[in-house]
C-alpha positions in Angstrom: 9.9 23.8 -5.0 11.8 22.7 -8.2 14.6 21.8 -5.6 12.3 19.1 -3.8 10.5 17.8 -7.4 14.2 17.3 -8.7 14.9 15.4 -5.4 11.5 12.5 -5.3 12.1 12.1 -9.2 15.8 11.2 -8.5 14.7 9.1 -5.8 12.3 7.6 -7.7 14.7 6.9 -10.4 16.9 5.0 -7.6 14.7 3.4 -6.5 13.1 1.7 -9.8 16.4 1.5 -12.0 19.3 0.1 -8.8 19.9 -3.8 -9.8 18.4 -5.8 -7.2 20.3 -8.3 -5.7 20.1 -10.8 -8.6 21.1 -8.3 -10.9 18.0 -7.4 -12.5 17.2 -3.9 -13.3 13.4 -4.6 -11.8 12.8 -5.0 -8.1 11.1 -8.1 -7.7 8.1 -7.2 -5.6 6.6 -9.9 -2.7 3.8 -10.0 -0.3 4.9 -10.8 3.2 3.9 -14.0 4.5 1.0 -13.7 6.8 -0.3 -11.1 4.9 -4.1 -10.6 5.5 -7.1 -8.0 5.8 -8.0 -6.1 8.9 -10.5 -4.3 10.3 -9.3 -2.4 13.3 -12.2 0.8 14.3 -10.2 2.7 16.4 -7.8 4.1 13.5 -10.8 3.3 10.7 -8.9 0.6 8.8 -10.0 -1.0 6.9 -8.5 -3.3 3.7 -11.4 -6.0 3.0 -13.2 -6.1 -0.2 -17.1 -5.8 -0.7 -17.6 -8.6 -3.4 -15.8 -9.8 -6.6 -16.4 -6.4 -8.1 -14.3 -4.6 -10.5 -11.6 -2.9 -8.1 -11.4 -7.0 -6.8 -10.6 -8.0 -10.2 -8.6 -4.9 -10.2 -6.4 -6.0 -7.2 -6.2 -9.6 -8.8 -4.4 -8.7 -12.1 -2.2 -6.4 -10.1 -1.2 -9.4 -7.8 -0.7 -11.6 -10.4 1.8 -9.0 -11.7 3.9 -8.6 -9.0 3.7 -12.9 -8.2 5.1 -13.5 -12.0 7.9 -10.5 -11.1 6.0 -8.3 -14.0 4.9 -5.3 -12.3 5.0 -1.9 -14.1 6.7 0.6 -12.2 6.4 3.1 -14.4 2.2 2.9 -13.6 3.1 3.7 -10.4 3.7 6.5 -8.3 6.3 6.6 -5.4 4.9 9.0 -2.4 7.1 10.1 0.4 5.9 8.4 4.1 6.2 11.1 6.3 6.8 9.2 9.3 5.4 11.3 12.0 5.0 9.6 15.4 1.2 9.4 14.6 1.7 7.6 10.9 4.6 5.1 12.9 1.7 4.4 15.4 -1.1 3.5 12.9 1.4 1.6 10.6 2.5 -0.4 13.7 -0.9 -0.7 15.0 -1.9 -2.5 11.6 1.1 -4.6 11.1 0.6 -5.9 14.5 -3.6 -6.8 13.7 -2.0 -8.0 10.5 0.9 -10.5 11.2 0.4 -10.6 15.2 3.6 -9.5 16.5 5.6 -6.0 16.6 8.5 -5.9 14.5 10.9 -2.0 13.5 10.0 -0.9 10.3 13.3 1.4 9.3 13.1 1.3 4.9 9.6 1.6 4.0 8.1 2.9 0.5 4.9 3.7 -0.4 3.8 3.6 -4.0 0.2 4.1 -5.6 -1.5 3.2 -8.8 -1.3 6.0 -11.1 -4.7 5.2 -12.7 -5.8 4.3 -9.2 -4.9 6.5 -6.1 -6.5 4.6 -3.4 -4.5 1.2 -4.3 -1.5 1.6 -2.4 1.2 -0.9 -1.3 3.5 -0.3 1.8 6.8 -2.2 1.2 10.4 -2.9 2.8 13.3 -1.9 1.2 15.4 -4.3 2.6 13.4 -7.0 1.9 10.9 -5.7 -1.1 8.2 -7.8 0.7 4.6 -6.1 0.8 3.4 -5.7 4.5 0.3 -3.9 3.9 -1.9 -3.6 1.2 -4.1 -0.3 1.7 -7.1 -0.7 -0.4 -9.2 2.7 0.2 -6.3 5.1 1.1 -7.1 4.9 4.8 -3.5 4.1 6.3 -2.1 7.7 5.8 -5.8 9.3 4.7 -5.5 12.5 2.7 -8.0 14.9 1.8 -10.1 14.1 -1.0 -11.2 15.9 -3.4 -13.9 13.6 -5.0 -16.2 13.7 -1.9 -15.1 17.6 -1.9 -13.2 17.4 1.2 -11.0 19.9 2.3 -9.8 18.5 5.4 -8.8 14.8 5.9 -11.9 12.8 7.7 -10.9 8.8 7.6 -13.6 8.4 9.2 -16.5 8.6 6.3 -14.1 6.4 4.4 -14.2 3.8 7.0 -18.1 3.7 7.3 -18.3 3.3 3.9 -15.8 0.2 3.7 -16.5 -1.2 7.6 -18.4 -4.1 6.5 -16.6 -5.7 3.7 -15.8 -9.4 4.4 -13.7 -10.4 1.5 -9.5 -10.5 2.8 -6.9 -10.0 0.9 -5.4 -13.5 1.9 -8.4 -15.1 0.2 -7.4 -13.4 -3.3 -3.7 -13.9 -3.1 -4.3 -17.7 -2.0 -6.3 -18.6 -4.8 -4.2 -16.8 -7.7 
């Protein structure tokens, strides 16, 4: 086990202190262009917002951070993407909803809010351009503990979010 944790905190280390192409210690974070909410039910995804609530504002500051090149990546936690043929079909399934066309995804990360699990961001490598923002931790779902589950169910995380209207595209636009 030590073996593996030594392994994802050098990693991590890579991947947050390697000079970018500019020379900057920082990896300049940006969203992809295109980049909106969808709702697609047959996976329950989901990543609209209910209202200009808290976790909106939330989401808002965080954006602003990583438009100005000022996100903390030391709030953050890196999580391995276990690309099984099922997790490669969902995450090509929304990308295609999202941005309307197929496109291979080789040098993806995935990193969460440390304060704030269910925030995640799916990025390129290659690029550092955010292709999906996953607000409610539906794009690779995971048991949860809060709701006392034991085994993964996306679905009662989906019905919870289904009918949220506001898109990401309508926060980033207006930042």
């Amino acid at each position: 086990m030590n073996i593996l944790k030594n392994r994802l905190a050098n990693k991590r280390k890579n991947i947050y202190e390697r000079n970018n192409i500019y020379g900057d210690k920082d990896i300049k974070l940006t969203f992809k262009k295109g980049i909106k909410s969808v709702d697609i039910p047959n996976i329950f995804f989901d990543n609209y917002f209910q209202g200009k609530n808290s976790y909106c504002k939330f989401f808002k500051s965080e954006c602003k951070r990583i438009i100005n090149g000022n996100i903390d990546f030391e709030s953050y936690n890196l999580k391995g993407l276990n690309r099984t043929k099922k997790i490669e079909e969902r995450i090509n399934k929304i990308f295609l909803e999202t941005y309307g066309y197929s496109y291979e995804l080789p040098y993806l990360h995935r990193i969460s809010k440390k304060d704030n699990e269910r925030f995640q961001i799916l990025y390129t490598n290659k690029e550092n351009e955010i292709i999906i923002v996953d607000l409610y931790h539906l794009l690779i779902p995971a048991k949860d503990y809060e709701h006392k589950e034991t085994i993964k169910n996306p679905q009662i995380h989906y019905e919870e979010v289904k009918d949220y209207t506001i898109g990401l595209e309508e926060i980033i636009c207006n930042l």
